[in-house]
MARBA-3410 file (N, C-alpha, C, O; in Angstrom, 1 decimal):
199
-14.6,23.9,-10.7,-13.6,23.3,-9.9,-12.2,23.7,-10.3,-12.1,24.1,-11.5 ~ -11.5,23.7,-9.8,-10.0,24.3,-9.4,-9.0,23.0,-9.2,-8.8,22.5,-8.0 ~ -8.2,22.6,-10.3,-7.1,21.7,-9.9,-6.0,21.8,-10.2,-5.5,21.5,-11.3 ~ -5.2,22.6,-8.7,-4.0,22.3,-8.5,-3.2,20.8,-8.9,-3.4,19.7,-8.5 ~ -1.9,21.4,-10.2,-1.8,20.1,-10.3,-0.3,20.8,-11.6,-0.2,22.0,-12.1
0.8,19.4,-11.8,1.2,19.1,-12.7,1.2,18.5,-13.7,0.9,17.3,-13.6 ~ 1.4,19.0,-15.3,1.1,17.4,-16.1,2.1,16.6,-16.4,2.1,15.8,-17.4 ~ 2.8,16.7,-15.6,4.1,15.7,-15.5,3.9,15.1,-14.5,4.8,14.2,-14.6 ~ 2.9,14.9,-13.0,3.2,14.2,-12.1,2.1,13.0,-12.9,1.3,13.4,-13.7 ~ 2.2,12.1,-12.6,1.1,10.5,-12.5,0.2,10.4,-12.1,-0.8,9.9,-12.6
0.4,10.9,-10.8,-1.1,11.0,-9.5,-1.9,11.9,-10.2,-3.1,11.7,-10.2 ~ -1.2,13.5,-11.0,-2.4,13.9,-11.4,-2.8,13.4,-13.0,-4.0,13.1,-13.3 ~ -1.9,13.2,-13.7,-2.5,12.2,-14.7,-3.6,11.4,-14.5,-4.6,11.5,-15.2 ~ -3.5,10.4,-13.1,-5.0,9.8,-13.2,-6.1,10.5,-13.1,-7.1,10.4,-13.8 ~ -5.9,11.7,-11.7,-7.1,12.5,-11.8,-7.8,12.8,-13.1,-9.0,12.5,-13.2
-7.0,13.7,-14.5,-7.3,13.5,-15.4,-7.7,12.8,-16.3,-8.5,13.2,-17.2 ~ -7.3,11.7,-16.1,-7.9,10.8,-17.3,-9.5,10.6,-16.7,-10.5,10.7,-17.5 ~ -9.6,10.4,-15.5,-10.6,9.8,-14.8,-11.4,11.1,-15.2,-12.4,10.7,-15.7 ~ -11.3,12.5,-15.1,-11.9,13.2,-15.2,-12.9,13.4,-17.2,-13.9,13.9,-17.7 ~ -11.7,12.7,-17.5,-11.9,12.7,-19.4,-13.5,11.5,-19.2,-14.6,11.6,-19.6
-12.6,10.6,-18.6,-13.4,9.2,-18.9,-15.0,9.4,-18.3,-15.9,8.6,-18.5 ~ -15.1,10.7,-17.4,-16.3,10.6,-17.0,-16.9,11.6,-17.3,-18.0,11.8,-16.7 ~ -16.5,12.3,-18.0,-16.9,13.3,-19.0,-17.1,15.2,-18.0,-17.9,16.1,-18.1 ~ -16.1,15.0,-17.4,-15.8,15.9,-16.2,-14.8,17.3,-16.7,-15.0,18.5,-16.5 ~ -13.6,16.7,-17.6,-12.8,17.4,-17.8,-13.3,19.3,-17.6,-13.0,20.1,-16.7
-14.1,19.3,-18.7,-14.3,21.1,-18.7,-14.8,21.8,-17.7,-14.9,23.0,-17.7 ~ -15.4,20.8,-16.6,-15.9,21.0,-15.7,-14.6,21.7,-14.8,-15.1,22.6,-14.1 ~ -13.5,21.5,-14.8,-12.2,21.4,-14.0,-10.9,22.6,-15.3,-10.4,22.5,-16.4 ~ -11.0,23.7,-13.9,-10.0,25.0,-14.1,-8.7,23.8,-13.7,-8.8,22.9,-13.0 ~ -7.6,24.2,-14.3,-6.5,23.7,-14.4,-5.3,25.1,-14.1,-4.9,26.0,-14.9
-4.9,24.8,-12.6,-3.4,25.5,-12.3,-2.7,24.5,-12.3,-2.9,23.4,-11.9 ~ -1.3,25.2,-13.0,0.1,24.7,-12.9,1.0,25.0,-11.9,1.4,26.2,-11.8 ~ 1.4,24.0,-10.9,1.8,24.1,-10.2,3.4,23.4,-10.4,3.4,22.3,-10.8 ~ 4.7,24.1,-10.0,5.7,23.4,-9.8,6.6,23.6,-8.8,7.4,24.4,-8.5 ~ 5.9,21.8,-8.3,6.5,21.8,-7.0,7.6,20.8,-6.7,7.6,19.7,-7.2
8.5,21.3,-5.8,9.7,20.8,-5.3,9.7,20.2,-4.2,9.0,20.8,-3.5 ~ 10.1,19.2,-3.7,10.1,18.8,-2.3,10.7,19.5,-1.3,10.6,19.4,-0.1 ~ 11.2,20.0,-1.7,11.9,21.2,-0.6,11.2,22.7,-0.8,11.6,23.6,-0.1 ~ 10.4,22.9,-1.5,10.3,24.3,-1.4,8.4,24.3,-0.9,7.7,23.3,-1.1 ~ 8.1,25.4,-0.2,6.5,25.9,-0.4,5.6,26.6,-1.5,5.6,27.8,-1.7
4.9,25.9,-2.0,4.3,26.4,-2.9,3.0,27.3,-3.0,2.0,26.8,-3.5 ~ 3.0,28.5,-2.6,2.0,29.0,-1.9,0.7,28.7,-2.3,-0.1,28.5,-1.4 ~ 0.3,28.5,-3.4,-1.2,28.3,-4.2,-1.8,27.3,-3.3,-2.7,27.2,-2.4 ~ -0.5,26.4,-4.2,-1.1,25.1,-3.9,-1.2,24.5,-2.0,-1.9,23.7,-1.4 ~ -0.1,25.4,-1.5,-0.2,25.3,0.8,-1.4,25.7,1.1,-1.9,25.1,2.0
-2.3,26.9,0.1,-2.9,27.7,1.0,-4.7,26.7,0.7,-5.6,26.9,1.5 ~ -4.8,25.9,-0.1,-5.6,24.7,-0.2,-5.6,23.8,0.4,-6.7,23.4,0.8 ~ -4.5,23.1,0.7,-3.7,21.7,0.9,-2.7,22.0,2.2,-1.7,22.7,1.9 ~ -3.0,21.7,3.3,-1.4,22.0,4.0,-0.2,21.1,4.1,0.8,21.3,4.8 ~ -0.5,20.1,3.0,0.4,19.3,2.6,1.6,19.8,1.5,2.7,19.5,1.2
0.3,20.9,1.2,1.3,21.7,0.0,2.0,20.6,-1.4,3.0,20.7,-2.1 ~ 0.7,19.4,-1.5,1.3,18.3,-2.6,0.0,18.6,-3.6,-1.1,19.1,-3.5 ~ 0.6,18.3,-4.5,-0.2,17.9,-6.4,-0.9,16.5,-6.1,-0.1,15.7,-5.6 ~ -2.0,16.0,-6.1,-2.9,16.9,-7.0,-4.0,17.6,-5.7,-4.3,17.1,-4.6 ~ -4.2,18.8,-6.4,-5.3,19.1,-5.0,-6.3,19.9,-5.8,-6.0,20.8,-6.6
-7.8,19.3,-5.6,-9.0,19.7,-6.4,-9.8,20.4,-5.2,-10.5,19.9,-4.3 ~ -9.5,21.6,-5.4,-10.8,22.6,-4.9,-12.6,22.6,-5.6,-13.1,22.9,-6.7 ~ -12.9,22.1,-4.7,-14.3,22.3,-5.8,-15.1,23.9,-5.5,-14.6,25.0,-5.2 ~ -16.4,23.6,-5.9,-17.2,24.7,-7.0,-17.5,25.3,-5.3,-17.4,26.5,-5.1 ~ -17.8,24.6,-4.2,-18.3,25.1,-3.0,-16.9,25.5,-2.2,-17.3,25.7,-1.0
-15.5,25.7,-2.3,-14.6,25.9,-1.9,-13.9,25.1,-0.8,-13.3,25.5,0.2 ~ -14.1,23.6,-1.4,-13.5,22.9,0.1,-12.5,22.0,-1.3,-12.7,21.6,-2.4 ~ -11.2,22.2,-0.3,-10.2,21.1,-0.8,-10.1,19.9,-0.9,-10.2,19.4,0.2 ~ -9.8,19.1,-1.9,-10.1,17.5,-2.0,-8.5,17.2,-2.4,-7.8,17.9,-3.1 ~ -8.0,15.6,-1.5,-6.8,15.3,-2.2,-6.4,14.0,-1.2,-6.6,14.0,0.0
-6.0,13.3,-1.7,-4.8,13.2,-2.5,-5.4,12.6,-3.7,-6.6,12.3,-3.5 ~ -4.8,12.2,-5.0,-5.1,11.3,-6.3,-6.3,10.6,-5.9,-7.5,11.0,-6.1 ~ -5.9,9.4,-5.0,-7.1,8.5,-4.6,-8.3,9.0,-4.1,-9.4,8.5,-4.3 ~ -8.0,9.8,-3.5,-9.9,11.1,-2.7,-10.1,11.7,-4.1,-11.1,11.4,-4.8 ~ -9.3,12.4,-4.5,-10.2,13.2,-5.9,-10.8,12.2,-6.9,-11.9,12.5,-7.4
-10.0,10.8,-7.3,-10.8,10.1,-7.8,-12.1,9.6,-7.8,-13.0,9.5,-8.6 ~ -12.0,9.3,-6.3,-13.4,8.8,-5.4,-14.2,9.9,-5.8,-15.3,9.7,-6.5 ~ -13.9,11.2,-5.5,-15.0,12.3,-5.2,-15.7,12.5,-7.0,-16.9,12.7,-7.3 ~ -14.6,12.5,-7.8,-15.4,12.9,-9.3,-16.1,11.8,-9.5,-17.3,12.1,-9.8 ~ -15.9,10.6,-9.6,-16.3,9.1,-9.8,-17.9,9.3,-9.1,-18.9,8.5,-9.4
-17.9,10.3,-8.2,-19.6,9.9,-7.1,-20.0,10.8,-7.8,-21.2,10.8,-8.2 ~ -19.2,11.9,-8.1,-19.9,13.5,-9.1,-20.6,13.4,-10.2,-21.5,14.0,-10.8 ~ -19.9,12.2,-10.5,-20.3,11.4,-12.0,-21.2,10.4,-12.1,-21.6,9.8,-13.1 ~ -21.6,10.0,-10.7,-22.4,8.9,-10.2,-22.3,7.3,-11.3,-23.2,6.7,-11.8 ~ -20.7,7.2,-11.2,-20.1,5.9,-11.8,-19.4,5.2,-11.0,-18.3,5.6,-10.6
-19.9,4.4,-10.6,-19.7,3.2,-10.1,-18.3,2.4,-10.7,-17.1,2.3,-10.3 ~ -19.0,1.9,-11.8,-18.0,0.9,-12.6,-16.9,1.7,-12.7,-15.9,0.9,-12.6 ~ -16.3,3.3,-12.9,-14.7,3.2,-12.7,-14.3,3.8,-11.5,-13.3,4.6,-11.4 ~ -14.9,3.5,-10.6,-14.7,3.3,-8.9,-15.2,2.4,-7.9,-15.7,2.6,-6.8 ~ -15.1,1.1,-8.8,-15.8,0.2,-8.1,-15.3,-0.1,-6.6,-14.4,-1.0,-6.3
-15.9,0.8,-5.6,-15.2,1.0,-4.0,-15.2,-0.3,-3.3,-14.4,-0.6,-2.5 ~ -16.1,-1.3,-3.7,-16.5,-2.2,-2.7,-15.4,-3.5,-3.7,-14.9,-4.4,-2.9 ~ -15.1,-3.6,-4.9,-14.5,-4.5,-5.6,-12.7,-4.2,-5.1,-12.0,-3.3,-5.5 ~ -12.5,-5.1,-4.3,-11.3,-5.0,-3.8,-10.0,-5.6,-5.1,-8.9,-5.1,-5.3 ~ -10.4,-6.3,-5.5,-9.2,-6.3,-6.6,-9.1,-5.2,-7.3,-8.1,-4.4,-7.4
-10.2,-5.1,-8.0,-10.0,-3.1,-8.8,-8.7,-2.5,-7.8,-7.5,-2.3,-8.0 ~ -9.6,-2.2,-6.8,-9.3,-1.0,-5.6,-7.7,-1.6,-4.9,-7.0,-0.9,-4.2 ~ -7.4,-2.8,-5.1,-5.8,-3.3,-5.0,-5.0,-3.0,-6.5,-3.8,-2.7,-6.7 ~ -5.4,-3.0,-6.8,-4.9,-2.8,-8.6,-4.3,-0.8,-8.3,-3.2,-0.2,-8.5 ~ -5.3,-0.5,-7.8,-5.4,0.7,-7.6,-4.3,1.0,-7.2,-3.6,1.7,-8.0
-3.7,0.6,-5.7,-3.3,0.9,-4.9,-1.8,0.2,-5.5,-1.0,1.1,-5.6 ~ -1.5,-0.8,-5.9,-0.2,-0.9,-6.6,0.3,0.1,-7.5,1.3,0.7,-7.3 ~ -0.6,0.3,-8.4,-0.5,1.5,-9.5,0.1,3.0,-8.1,1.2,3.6,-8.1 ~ -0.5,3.1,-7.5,-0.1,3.8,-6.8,1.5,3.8,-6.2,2.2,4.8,-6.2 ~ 1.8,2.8,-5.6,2.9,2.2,-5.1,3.9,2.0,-6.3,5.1,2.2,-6.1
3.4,1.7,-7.3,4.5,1.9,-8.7,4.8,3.4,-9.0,6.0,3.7,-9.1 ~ 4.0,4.3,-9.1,4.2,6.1,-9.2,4.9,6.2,-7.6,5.8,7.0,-7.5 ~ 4.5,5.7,-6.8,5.6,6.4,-5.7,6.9,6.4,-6.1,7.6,7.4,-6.3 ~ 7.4,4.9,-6.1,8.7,4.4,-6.4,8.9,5.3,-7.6,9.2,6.4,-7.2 ~ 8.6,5.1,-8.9,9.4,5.7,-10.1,9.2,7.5,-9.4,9.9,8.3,-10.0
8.3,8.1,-8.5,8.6,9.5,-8.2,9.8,9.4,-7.6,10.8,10.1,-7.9 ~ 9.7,8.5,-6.5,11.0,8.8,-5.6,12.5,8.7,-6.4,13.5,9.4,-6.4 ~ 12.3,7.6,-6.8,13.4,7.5,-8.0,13.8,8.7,-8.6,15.1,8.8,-8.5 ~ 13.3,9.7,-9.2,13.3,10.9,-9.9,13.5,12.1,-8.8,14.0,13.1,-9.2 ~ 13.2,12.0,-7.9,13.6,12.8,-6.4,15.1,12.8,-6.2,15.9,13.7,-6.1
15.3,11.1,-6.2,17.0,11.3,-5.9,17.9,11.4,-7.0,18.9,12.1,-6.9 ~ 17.5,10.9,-7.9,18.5,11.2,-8.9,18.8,12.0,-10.0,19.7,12.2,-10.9 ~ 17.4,12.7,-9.5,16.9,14.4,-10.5,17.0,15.4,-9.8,17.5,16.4,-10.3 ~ 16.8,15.3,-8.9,16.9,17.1,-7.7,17.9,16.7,-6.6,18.6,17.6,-6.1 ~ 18.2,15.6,-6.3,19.4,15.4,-5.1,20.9,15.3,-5.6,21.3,14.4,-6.4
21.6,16.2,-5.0,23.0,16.4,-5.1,23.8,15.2,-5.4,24.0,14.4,-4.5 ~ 24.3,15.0,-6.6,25.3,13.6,-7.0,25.7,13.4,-5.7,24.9,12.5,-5.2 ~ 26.5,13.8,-4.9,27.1,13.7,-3.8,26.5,13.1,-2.5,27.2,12.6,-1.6 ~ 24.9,13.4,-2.4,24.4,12.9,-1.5,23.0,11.8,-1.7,22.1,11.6,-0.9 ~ 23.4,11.2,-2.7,22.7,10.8,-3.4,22.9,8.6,-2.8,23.8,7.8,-2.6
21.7,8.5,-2.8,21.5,7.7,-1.6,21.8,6.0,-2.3,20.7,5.3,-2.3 ~ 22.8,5.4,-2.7,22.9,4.6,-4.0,21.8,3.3,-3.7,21.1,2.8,-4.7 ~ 21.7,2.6,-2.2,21.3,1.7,-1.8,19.2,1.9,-2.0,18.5,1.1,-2.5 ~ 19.0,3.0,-1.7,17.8,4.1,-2.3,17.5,3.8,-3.4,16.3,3.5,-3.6 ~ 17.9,3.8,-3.9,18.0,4.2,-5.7,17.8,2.3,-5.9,16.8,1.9,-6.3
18.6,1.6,-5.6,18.4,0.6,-6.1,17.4,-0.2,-5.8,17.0,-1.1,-6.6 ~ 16.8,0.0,-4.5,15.7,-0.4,-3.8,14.6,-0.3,-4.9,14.0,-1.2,-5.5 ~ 14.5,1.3,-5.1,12.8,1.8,-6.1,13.0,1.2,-7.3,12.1,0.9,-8.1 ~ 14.3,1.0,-7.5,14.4,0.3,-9.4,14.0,-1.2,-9.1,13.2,-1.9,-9.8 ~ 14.5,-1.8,-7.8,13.9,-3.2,-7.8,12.3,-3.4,-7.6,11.6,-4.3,-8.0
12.1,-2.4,-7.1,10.6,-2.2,-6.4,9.5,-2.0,-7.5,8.3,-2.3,-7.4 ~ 10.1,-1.4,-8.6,9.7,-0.9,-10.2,9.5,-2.2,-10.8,8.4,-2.6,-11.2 ~ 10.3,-2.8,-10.7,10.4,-4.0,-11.5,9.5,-5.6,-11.1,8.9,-6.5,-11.7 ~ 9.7,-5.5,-9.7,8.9,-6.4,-9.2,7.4,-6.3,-9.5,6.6,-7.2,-9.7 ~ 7.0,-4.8,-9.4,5.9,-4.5,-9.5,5.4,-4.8,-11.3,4.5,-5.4,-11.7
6.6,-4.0,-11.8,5.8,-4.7,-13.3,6.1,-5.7,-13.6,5.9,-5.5,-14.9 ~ 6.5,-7.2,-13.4,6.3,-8.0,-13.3,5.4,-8.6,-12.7,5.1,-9.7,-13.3 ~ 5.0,-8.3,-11.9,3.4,-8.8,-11.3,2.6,-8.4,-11.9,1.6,-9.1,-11.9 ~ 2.4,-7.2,-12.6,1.2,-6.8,-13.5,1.3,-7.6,-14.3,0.2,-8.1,-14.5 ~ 1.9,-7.9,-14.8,2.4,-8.2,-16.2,1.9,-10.1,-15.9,1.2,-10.6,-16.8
2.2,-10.9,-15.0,1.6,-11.9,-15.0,0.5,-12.2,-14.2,0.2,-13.4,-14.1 ~ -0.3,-11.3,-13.6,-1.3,-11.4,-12.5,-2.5,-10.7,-12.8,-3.5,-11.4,-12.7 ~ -2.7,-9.4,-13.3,-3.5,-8.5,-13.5,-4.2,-8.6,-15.0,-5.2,-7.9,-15.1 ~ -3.9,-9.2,-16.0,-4.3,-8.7,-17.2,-5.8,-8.8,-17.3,-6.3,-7.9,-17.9 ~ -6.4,-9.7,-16.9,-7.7,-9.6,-17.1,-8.4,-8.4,-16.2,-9.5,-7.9,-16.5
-7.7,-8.2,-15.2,-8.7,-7.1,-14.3,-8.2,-5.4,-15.1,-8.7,-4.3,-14.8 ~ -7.3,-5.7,-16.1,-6.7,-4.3,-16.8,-7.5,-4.5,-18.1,-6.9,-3.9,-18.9 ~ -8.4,-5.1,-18.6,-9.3,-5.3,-19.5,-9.9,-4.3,-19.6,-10.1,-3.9,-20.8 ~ -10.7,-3.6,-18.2,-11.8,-2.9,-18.0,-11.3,-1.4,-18.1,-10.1,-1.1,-18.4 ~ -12.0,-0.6,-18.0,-11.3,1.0,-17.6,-12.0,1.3,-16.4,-13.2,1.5,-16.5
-11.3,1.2,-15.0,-11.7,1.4,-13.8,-10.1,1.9,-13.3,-9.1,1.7,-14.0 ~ -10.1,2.5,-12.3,-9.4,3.4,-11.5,-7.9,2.4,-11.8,-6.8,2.7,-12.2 ~ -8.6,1.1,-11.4,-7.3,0.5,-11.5,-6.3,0.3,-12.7,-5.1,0.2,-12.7 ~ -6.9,0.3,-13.7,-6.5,0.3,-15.2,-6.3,1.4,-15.3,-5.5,1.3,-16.3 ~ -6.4,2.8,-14.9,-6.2,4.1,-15.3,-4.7,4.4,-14.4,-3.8,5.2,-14.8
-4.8,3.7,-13.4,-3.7,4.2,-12.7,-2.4,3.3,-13.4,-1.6,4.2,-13.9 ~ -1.9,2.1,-13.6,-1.4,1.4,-14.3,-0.5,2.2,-15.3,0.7,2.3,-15.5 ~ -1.8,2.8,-16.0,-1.6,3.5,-17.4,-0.9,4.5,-16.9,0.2,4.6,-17.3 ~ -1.3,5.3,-16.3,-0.6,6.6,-16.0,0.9,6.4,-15.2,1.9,7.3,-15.1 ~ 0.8,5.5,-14.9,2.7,4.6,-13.9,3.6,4.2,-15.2,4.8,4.4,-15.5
2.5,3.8,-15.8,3.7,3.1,-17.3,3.8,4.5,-18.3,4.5,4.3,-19.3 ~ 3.3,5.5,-18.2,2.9,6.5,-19.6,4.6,7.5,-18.5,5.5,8.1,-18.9 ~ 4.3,7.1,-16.8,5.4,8.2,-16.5,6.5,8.0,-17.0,7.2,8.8,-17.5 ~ 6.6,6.0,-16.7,7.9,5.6,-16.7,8.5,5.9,-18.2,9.7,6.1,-18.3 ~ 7.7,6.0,-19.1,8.3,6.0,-20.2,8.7,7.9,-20.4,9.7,8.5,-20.9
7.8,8.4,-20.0,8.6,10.1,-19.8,9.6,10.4,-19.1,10.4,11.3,-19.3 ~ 9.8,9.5,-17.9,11.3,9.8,-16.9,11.8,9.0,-17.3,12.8,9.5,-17.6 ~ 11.9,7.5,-17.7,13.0,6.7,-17.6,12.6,6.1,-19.0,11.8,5.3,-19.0 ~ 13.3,6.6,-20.5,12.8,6.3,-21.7,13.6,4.8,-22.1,13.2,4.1,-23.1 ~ 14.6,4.6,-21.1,15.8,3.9,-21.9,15.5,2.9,-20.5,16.3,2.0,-20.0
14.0,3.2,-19.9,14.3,1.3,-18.8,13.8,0.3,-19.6,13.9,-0.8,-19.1 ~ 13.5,0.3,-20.4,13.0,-1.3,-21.0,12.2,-1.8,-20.2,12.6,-2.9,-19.7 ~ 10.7,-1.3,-19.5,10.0,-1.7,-18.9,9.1,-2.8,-19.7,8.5,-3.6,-19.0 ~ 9.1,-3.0,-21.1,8.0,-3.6,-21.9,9.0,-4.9,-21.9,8.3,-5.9,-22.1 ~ 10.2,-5.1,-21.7,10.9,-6.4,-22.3,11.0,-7.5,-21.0,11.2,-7.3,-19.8
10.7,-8.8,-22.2,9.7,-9.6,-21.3,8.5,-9.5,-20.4,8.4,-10.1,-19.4 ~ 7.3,-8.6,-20.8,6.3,-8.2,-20.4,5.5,-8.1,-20.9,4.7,-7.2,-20.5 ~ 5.0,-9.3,-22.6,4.4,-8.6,-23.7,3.1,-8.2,-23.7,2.7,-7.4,-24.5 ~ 2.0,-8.9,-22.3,1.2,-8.3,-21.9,0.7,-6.9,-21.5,-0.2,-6.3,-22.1 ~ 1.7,-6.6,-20.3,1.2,-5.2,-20.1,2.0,-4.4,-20.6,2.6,-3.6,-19.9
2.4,-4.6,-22.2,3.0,-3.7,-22.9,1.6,-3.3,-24.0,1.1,-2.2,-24.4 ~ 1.0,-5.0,-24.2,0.3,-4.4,-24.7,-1.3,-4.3,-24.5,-2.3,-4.2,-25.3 ~ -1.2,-4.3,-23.5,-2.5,-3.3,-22.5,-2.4,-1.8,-22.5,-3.4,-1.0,-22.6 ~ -0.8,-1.5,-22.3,-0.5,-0.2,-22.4,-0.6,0.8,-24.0,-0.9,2.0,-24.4 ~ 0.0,-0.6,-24.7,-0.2,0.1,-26.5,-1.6,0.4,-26.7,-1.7,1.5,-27.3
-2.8,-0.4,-26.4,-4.3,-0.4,-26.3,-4.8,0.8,-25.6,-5.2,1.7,-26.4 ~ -5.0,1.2,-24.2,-4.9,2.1,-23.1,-4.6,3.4,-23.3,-5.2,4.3,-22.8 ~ -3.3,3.4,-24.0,-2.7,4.8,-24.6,-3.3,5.5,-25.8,-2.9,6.6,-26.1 ~ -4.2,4.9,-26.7,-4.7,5.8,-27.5,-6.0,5.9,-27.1,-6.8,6.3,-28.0 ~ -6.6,5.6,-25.9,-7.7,6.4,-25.3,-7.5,7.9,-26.0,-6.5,8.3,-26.6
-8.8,8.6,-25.7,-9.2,9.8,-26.0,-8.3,10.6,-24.5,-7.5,11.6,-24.5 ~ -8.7,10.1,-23.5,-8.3,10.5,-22.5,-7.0,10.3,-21.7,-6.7,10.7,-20.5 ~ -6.3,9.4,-22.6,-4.7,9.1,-22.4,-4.1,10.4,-23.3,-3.2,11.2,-22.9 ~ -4.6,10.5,-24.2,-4.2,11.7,-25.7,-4.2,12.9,-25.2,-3.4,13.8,-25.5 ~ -5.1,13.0,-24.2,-5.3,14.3,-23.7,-4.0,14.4,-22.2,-3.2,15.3,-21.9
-4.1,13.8,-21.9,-3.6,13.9,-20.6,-1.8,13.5,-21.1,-1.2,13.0,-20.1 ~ -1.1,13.6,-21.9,0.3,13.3,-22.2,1.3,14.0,-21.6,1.5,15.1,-22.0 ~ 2.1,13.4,-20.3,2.9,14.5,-19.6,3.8,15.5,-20.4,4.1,15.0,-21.5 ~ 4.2,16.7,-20.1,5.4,17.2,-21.0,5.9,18.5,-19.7,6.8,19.3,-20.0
END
């Protein structure tokens, strides 16, 4: 298998980990892809006509994507259940926040990293930092027992909180949060958190 991907994006962080935790990893060729929102990235268009990270070609040549489909697809490759528990809707909401947390802190890093000071959208920007925060506040008092486990939803979490601390070093996401700080301190020295460290 063939995965188009960054190891700076989140979305493909989880693929990875997910891929570690189910013992997939070597299974999976690794391109580097860096992509812009404004530009075409041929590799990765001519797979994806989305032309987005993460996109897993497999061994029979059909394209799989986005984060959440390639999870699903290795998780059945792996015939594990428990860290894609599909039918367990809290997991698979857990999921989906985690997801909605890496959108916000990506988009965040869109406007205020590649968009022109000048056109730079301020009401935007403050939206996704509130949106950040609400969100980890809810993990932080709602979730901890369902982030016990290592399932998609725990992996994705990890990989939202492992970004935030690579793009935004100085948010103080842990204060007042001593839970999913330290879910996160636990989570992060997985074998497969170690491996997968953005840079």
């Amino acid at each position: 298998m063939l995965l188009h991907h960054n190891p700076a994006s989140p979305f493909v962080r989880m693929v990875r980990v997910l891929a570690h935790e189910t013992g997939q990893a070597d299974d999976i060729e690794e391109s580097v892809a860096t992509i812009l929102p404004i530009e075409r990235h041929a590799a990765t268009s001519d797979a994806n006509p989305l032309g987005r990270i993460p996109t897993l070609v497999t061994d029979d040549g059909e394209a799989i994507f986005d984060s959440r489909v390639i999870c699903a697809y290795l998780a059945n490759r792996a015939g594990n259940t428990e860290i894609h528990p599909s039918t367990n809707f809290r997991v698979m909401t857990l999921f989906a926040l985690a997801q909605g947390l890496c959108d916000s802190a990506v988009n965040l890093r869109y406007e205020t990293g590649l968009r022109p000071e000048a056109l730079q959208w301020d009401q935007w920007i403050n939206r996704q930092r509130e949106r950040i925060g609400i969100v980890l506040d809810d993990l932080n008092a709602n979730w901890q027992d369902d982030l016990s486990a290592v399932h998609v939803g725990s992996i994705g979490v990890a990989a939202a909180l492992g970004y935030l601390d690579f793009r935004y070093p100085d948010l103080g996401w842990r204060d007042g949060r001593d839970g999913l700080a330290a879910f996160y301190e636990s989570f992060s020295q997985r074998p497969s958190m170690q491996a997968t460290v953005p840079g």
